[in-house]
Each structure stands twice: as C-alpha cells, then as structure tokens.
N, CA, C and O atoms as CSV, one atom per row, in Angstrom:
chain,resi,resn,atom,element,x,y,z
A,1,UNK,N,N,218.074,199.567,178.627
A,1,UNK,CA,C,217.257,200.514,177.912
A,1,UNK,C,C,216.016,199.837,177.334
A,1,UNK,O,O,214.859,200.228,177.487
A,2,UNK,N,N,216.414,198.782,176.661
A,2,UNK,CA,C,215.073,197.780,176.222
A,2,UNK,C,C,214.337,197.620,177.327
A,2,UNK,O,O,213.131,197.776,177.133
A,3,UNK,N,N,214.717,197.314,178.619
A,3,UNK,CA,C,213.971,196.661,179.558
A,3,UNK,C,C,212.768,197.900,180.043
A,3,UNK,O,O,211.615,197.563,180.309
A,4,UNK,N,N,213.157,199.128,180.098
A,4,UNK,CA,C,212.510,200.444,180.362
A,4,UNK,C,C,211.160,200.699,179.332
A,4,UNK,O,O,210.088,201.106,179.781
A,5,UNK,N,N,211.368,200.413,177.969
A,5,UNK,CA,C,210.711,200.225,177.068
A,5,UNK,C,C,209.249,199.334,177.015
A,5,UNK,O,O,208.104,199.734,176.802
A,6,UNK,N,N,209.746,198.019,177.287
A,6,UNK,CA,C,208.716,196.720,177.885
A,6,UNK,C,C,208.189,197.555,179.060
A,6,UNK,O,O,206.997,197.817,178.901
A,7,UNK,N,N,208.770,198.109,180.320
A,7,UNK,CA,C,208.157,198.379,181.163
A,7,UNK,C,C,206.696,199.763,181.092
A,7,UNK,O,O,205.663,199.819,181.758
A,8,UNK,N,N,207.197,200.657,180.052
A,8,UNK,CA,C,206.342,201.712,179.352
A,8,UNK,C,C,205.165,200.957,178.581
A,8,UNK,O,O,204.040,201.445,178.684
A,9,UNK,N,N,205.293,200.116,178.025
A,9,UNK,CA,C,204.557,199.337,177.138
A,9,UNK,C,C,203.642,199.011,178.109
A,9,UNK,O,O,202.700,199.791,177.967
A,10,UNK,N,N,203.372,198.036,179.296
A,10,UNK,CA,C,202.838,197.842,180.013
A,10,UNK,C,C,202.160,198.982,180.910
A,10,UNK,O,O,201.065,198.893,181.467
A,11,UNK,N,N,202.974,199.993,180.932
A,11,UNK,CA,C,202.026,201.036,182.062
A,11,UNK,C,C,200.390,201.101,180.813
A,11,UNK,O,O,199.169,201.000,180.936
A,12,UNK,N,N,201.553,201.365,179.512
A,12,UNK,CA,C,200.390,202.188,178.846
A,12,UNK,C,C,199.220,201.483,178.303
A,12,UNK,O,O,198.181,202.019,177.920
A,13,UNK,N,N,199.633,199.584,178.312
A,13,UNK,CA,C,198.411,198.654,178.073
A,13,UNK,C,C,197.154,198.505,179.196
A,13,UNK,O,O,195.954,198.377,178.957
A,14,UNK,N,N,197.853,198.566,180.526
A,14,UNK,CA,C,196.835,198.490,181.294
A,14,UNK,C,C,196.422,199.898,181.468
A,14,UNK,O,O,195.698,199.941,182.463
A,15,UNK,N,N,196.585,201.257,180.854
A,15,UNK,CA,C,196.535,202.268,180.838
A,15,UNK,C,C,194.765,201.881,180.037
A,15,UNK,O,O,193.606,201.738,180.429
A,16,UNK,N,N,195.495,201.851,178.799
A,16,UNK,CA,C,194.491,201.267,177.282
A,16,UNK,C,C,193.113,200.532,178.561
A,16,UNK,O,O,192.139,201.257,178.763
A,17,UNK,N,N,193.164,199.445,179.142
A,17,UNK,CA,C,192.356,198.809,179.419
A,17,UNK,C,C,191.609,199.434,180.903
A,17,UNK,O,O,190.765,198.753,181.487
A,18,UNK,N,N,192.016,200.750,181.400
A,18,UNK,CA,C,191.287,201.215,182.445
A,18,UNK,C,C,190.229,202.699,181.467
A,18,UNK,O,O,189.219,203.316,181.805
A,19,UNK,N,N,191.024,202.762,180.330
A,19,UNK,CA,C,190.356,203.364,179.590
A,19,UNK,C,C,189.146,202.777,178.993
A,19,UNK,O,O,188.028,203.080,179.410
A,20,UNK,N,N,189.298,202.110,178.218
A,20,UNK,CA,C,188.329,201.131,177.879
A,20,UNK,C,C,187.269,200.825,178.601
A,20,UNK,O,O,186.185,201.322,178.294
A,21,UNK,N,N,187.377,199.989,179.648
A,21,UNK,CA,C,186.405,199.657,181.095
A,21,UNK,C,C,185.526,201.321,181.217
A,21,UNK,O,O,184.299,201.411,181.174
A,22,UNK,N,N,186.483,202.538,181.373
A,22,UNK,CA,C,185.529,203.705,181.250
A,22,UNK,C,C,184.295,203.787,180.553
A,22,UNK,O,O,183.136,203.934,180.942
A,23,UNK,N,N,184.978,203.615,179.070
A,23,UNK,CA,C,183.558,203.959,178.137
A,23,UNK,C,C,183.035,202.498,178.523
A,23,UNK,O,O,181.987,202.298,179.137
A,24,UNK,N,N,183.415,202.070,178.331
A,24,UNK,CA,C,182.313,201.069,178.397
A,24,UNK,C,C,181.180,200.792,179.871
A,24,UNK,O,O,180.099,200.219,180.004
A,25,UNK,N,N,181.978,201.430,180.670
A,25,UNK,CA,C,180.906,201.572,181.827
A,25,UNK,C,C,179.955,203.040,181.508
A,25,UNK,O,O,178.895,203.132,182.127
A,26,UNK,N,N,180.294,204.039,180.662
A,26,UNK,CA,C,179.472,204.955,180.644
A,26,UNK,C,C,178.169,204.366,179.864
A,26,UNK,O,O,177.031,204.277,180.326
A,27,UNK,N,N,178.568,204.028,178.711
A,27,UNK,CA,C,177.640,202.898,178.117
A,27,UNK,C,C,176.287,202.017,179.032
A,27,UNK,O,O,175.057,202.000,179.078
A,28,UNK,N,N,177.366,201.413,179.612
A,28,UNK,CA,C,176.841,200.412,180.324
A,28,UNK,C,C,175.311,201.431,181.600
A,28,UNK,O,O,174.129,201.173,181.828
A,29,UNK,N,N,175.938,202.167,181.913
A,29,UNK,CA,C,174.848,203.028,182.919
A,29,UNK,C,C,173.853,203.371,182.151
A,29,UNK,O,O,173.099,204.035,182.863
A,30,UNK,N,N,173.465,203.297,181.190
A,30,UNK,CA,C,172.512,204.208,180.322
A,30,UNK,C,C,171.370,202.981,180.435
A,30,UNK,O,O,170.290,203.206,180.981
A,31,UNK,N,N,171.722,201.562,179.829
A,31,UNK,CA,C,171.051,200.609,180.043
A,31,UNK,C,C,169.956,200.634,181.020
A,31,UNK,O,O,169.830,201.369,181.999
A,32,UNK,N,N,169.104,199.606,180.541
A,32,UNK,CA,C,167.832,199.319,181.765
A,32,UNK,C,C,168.171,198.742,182.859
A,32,UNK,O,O,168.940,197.784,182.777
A,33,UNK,N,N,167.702,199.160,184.117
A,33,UNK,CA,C,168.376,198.378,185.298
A,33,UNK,C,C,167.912,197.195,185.842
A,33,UNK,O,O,168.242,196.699,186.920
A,34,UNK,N,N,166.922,196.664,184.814
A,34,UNK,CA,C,166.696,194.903,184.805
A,34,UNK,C,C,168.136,194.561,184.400
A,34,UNK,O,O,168.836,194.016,185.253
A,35,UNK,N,N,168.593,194.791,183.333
A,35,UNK,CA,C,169.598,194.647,182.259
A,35,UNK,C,C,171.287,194.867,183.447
A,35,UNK,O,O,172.172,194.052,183.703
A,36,UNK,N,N,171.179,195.694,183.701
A,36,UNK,CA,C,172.047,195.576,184.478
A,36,UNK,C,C,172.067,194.689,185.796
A,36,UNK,O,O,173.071,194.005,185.992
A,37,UNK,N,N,171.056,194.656,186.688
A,37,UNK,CA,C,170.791,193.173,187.501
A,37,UNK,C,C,171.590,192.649,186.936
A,37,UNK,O,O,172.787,192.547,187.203
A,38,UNK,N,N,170.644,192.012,185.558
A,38,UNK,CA,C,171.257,190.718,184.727
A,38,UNK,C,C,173.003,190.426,184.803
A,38,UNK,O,O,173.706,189.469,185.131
A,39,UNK,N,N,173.222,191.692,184.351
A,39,UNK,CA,C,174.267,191.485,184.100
A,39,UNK,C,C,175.568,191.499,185.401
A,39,UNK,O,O,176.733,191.103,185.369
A,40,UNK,N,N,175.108,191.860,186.014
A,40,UNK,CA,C,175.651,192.073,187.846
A,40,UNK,C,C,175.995,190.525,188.281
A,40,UNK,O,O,177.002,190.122,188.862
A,41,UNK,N,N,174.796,189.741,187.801
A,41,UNK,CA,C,174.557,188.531,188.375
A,41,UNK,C,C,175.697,187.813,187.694
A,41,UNK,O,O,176.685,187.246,188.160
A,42,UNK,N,N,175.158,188.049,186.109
A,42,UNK,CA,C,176.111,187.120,185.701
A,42,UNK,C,C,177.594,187.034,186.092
A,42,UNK,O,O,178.181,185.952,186.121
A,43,UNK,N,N,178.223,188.280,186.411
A,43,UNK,CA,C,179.360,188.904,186.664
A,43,UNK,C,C,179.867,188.164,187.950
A,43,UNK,O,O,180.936,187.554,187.952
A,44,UNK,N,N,179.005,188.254,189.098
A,44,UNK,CA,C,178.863,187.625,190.319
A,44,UNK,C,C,179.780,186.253,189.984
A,44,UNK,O,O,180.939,185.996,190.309
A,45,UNK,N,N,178.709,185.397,189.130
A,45,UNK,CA,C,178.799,183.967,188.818
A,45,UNK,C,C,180.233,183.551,188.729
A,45,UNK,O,O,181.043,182.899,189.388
A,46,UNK,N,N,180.143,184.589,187.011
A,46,UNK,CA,C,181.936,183.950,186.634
A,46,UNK,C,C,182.710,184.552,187.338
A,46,UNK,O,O,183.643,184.873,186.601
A,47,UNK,N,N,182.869,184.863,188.215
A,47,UNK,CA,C,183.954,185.694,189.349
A,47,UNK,C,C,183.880,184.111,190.153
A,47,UNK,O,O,184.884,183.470,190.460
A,48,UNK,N,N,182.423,183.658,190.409
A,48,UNK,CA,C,182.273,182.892,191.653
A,48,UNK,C,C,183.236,181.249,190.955
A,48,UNK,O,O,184.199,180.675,191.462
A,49,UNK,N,N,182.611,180.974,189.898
A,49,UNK,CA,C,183.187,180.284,188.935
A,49,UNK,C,C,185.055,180.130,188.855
A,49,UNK,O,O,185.820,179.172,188.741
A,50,UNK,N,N,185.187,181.243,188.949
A,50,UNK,CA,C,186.690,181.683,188.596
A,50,UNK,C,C,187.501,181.206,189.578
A,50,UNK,O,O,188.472,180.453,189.509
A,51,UNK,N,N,186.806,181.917,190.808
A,51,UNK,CA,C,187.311,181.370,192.087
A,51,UNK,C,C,187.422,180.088,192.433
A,51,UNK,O,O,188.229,179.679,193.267
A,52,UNK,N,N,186.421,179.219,191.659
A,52,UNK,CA,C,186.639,178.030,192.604
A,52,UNK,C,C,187.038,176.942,191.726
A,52,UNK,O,O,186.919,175.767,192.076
A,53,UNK,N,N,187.712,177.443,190.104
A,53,UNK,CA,C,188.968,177.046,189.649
A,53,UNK,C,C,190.659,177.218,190.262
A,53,UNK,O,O,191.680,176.658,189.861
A,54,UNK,N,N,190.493,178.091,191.235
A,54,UNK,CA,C,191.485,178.192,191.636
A,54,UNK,C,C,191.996,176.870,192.509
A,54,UNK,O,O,193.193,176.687,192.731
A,55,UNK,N,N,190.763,175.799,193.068
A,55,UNK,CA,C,191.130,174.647,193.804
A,55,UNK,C,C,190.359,173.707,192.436
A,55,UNK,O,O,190.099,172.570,192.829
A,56,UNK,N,N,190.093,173.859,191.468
A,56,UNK,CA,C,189.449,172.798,190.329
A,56,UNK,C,C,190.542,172.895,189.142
A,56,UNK,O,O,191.560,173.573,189.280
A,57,UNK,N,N,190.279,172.229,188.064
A,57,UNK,CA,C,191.330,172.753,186.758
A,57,UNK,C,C,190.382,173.438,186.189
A,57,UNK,O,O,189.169,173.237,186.134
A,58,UNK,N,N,191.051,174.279,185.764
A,58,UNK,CA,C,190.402,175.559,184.682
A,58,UNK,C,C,191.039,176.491,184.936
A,58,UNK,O,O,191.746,176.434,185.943
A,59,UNK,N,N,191.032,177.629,184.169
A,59,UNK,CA,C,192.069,178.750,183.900
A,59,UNK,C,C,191.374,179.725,184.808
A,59,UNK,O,O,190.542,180.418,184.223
A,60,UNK,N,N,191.523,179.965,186.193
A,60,UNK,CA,C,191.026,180.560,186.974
A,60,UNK,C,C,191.450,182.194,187.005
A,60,UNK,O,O,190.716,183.149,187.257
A,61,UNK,N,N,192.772,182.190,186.689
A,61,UNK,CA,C,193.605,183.295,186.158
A,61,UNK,C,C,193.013,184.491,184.853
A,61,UNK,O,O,193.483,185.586,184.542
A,62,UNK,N,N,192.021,183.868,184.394
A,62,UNK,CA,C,191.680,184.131,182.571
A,62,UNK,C,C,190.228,184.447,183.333
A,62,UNK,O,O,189.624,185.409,182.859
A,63,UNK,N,N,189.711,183.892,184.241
A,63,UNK,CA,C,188.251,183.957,184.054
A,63,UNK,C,C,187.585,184.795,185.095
A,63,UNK,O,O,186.616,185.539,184.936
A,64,UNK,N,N,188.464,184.484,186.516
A,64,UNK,CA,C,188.375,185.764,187.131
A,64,UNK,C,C,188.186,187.405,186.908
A,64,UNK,O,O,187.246,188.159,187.159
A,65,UNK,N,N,189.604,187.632,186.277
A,65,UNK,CA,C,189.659,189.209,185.745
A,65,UNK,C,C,188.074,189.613,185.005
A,65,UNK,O,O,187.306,190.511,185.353
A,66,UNK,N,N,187.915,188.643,183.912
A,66,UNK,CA,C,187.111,188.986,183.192
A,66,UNK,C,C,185.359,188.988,184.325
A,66,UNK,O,O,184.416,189.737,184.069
A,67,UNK,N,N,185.370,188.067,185.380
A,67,UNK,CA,C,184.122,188.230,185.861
A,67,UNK,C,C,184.529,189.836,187.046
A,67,UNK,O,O,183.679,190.661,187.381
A,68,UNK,N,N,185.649,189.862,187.352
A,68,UNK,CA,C,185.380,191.451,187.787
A,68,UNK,C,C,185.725,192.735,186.750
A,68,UNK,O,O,186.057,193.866,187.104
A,69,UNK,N,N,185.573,192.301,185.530
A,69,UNK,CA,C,185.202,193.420,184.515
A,69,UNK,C,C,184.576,193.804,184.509
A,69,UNK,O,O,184.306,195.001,184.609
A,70,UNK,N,N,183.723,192.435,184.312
A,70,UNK,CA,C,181.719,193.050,184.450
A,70,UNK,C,C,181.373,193.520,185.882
A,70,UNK,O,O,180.650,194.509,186.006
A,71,UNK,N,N,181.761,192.984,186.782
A,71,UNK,CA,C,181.276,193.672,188.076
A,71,UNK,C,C,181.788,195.023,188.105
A,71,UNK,O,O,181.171,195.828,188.802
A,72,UNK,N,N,182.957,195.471,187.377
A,72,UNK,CA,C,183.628,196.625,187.634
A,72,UNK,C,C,183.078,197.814,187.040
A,72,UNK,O,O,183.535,198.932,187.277
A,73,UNK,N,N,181.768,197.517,186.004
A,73,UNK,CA,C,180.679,198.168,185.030
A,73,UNK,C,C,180.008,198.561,186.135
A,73,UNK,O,O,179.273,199.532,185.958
A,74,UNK,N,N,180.047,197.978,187.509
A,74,UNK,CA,C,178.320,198.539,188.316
A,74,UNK,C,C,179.106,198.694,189.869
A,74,UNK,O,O,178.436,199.271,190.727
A,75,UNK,N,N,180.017,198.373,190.132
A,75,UNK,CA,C,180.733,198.816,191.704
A,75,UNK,C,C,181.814,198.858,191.949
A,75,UNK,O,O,182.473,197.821,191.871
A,76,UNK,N,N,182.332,199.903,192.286
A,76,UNK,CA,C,183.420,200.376,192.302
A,76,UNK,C,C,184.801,199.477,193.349
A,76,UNK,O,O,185.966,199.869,193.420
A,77,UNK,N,N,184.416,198.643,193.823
A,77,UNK,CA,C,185.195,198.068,194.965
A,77,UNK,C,C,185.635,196.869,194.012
A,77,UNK,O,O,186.803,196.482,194.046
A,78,UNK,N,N,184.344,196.055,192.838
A,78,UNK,CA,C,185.057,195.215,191.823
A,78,UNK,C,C,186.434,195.987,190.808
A,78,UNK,O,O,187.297,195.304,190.257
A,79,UNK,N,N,186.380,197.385,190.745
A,79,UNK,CA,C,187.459,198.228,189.750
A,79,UNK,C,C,188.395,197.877,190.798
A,79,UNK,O,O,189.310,197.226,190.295
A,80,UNK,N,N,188.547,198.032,192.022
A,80,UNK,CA,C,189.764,198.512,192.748
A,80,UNK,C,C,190.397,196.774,192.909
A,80,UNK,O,O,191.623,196.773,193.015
A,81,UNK,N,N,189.654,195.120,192.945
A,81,UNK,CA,C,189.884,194.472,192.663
A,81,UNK,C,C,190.915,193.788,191.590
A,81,UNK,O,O,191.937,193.101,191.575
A,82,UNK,N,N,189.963,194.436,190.679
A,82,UNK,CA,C,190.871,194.225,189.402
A,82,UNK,C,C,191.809,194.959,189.123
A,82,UNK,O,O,192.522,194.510,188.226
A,83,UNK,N,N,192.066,195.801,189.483
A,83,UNK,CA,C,193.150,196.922,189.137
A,83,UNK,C,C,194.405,196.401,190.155
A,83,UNK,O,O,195.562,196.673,189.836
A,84,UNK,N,N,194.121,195.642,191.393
A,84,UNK,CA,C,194.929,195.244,191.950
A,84,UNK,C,C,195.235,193.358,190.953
A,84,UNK,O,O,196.318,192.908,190.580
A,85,UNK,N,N,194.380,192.959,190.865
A,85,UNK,CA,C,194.651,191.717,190.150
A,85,UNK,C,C,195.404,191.795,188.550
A,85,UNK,O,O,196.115,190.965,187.983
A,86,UNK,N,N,195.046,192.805,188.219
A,86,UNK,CA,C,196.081,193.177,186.666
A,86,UNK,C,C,197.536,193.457,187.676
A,86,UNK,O,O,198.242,192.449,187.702
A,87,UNK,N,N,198.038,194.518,188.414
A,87,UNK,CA,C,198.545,194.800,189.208
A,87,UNK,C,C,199.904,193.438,189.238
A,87,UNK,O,O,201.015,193.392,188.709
A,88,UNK,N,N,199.185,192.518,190.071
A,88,UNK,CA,C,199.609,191.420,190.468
A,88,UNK,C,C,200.095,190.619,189.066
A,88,UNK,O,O,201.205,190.113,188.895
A,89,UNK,N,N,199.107,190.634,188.223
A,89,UNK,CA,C,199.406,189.656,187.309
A,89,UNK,C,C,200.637,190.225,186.153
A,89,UNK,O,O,201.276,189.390,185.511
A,90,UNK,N,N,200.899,191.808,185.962
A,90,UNK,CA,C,202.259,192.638,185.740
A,90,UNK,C,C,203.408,191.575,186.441
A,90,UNK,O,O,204.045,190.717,185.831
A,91,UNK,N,N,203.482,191.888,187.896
A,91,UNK,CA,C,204.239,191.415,188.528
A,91,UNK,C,C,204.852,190.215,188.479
A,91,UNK,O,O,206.076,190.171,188.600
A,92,UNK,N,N,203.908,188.756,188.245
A,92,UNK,CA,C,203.852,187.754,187.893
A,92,UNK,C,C,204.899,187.334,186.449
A,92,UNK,O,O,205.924,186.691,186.222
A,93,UNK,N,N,204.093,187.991,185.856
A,93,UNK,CA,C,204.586,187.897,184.584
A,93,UNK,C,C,205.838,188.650,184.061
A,93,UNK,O,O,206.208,188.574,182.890
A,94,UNK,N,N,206.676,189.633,185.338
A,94,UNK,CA,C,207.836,190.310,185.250
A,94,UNK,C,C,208.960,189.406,185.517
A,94,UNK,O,O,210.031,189.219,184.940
A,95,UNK,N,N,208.139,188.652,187.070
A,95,UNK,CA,C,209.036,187.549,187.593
A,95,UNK,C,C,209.270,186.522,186.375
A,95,UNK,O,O,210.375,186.480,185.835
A,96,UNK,N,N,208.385,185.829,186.022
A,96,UNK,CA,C,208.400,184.790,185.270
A,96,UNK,C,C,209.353,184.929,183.897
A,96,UNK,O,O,209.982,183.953,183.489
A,97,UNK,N,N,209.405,186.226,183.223
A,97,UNK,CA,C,210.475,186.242,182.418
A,97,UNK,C,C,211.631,186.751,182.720
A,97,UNK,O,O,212.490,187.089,181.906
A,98,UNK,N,N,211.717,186.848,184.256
A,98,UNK,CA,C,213.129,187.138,184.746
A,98,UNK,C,C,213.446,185.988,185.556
A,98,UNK,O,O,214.328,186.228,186.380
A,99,UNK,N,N,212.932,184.645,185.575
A,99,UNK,CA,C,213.401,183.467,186.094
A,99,UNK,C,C,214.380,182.581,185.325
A,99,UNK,O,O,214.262,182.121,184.189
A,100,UNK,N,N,215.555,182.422,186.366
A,100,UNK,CA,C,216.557,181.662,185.751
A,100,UNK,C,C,216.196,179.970,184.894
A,100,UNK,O,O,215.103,179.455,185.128
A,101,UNK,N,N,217.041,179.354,184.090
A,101,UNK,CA,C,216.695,178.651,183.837
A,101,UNK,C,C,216.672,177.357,184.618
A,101,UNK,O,O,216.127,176.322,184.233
A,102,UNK,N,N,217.357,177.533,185.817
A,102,UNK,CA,C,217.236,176.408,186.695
A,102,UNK,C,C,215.737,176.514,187.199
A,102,UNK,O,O,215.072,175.479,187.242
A,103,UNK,N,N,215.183,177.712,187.577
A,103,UNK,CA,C,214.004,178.097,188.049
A,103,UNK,C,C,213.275,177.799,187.185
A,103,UNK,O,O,212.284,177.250,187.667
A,104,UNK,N,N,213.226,177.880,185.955
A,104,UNK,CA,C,212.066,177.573,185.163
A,104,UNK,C,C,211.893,175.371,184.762
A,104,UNK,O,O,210.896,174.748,184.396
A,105,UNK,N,N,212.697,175.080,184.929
A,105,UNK,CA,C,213.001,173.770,185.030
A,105,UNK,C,C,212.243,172.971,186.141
A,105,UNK,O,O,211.486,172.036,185.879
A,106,UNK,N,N,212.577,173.531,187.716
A,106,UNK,CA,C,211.896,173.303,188.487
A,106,UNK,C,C,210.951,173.693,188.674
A,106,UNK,O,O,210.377,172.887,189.406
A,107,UNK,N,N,210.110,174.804,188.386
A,107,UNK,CA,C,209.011,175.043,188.264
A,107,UNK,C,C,207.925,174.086,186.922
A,107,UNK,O,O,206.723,173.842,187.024
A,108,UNK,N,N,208.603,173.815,186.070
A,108,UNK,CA,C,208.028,172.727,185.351
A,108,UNK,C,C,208.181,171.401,185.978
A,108,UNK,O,O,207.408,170.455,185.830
A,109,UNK,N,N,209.170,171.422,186.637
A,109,UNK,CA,C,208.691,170.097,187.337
A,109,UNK,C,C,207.887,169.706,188.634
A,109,UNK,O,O,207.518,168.620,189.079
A,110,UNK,N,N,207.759,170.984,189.065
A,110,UNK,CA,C,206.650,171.069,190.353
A,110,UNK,C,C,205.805,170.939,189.800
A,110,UNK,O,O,205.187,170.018,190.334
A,111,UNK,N,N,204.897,171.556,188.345
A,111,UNK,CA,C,204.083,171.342,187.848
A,111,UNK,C,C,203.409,169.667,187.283
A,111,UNK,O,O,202.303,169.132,187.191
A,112,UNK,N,N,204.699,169.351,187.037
A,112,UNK,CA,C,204.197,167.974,186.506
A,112,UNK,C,C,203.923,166.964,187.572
A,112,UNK,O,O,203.130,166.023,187.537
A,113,UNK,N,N,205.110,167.515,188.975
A,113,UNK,CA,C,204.601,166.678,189.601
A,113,UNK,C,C,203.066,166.530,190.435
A,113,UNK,O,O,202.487,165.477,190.704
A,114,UNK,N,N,202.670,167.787,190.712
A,114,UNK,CA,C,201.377,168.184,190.644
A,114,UNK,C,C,200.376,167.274,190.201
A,114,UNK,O,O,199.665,166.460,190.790
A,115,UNK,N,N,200.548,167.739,188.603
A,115,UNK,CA,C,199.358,167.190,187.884
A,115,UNK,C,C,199.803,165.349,187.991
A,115,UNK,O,O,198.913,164.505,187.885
A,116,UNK,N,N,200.813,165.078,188.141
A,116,UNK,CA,C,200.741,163.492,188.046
A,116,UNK,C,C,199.943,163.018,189.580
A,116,UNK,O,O,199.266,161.999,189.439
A,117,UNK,N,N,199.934,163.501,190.742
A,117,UNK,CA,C,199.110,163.633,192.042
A,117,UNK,C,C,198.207,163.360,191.410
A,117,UNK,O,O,197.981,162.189,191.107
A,118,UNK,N,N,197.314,164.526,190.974
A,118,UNK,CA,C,195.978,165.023,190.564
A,118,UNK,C,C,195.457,163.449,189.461
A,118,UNK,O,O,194.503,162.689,189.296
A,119,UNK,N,N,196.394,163.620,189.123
A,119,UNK,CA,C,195.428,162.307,188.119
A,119,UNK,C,C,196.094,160.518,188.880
A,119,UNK,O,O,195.608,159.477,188.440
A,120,UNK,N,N,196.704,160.500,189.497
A,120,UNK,CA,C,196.619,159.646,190.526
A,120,UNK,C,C,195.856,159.684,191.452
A,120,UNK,O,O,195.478,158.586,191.860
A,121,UNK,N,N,195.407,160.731,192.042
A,121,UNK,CA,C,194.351,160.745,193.224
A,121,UNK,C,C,192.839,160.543,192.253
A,121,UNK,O,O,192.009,159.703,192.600
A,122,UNK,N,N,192.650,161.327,191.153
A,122,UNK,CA,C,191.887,161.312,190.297
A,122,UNK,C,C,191.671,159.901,189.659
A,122,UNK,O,O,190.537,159.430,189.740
A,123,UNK,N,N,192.576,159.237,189.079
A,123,UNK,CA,C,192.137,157.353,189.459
A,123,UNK,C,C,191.530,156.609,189.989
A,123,UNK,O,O,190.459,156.044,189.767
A,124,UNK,N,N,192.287,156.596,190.787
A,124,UNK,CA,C,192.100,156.200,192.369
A,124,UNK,C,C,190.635,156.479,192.971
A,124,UNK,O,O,190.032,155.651,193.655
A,125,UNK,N,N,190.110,157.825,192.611
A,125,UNK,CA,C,188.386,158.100,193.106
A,125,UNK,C,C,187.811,157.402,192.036
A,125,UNK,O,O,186.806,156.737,192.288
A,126,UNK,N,N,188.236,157.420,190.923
A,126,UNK,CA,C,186.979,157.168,189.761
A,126,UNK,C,C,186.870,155.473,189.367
A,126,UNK,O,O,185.892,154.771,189.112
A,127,UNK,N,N,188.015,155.237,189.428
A,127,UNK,CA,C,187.720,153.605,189.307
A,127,UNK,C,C,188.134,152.627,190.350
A,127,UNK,O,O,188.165,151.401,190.250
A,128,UNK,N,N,188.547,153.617,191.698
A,128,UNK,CA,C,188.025,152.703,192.921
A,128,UNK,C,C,189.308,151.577,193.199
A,128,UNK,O,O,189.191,150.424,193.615
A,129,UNK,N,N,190.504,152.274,192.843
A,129,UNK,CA,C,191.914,151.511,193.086
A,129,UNK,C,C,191.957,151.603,194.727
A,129,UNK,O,O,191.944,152.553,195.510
A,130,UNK,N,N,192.026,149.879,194.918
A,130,UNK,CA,C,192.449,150.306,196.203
A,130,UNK,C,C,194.262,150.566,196.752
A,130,UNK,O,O,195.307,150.444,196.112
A,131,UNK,N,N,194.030,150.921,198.052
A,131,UNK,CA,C,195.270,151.520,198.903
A,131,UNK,C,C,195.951,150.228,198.444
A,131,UNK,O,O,196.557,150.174,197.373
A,132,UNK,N,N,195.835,149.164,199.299
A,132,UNK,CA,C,196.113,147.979,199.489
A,132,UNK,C,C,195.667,146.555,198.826
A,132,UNK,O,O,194.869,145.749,199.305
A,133,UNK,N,N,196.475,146.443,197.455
A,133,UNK,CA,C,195.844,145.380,197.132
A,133,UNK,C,C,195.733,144.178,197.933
A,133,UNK,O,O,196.451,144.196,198.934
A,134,UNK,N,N,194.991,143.083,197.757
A,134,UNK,CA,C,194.760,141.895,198.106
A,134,UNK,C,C,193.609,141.496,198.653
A,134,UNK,O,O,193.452,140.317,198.971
C-alpha cells in the first residue's frame, strides 16, 4: 500500500514539473526573439556540455535534463526528450531502491573500481609513468 503511494507521489511530481515548464514557456514566448536565440543557444551548449560528461566526470545526469529544459521553452522534440529522460530517470531510481543488498555492494564496487582505472590511467597521462620501468 505504501509502495502505491511513493508511486502517486511521483506521477504527480513530474506532473508539477510538466506544469511548470508550461507557464514558463508561455512566458518565455512573449520575450524578444534575439532573447530567445540567446537563450536556444545557451540551451544547445549545456545539453552539448551534458553530453559529453557522460564520457568526462561531471554530473551529466543533473545537467543534461536541465539543458533540455531550456530547449524545451522553444521546440517541441527537446519536451518529448526530456519527458522521456525524466521517464527513464523514474525508472532508474525505482530500480535502485529496489536493489538487493548484494547488488548495491557490487555496484559500489564496480564503481570504485572504475574510478581507481580513471585515476590510474589519469597518472599515468599526467606525470608520464612509464608501462615498463627501467
């Protein structure tokens, strides 16, 4: 019964936030359409940005959505984006608190082993360790 509850909660947050995006795109149309350019572009960017945290560190997850917010103010194909990327990220986050604790264990340790790669390979470029000493 609780679990039905959490699940209502969620229709009606991303409910809240397709609402929101509304007014604020009605808003947003009234503006000058230098102003909107502007803001198209910028939108462009941190989307472009977002994306290419997804192979860099940075919260690519956090910065994405938000650069097809703003795109989602001026074209309709960025709304249907994001609506699938909230979508996804529901899902994500359904799994993740329905993962066992063996699962969450190994998933922290895929993670670490990850990042211990990353800053070994990351060494290794910056101060020029070689393969093979001698």
């Amino acid at each position: 019964m609780e679990r039905a509850g959490a699940e209502s909660e969620e229709v009606s947050r991303a409910q809240r936030m397709k609402e929101r995006l509304a007014e604020r795109r009605e808003a947003h149309i009234r503006r000058n359409r230098f102003y909107r350019i502007g803001f198209a572009i910028i939108g462009a960017t941190v989307t472009l940005v977002g994306i290419a945290m997804l192979v860099t560190p940075g919260p690519a997850f956090v910065v994405i959505p938000i650069g097809l917010a703003m795109l989602a103010l001026e074209f309709a194909w960025a709304e249907r984006l994001l609506d699938r990327a909230l979508d996804q990220a529901e899902i994500a986050q359904r799994k993740a608190a329905e993962a066992t604790r063996t699962q969450q264990i190994l998933g922290a340790i895929a993670i670490a082993t990850a990042l211990a790669i990353a800053t070994a390979v990351t060494a290794w470029l910056l101060w020029e360790i070689p393969l093979i000493p001698g």
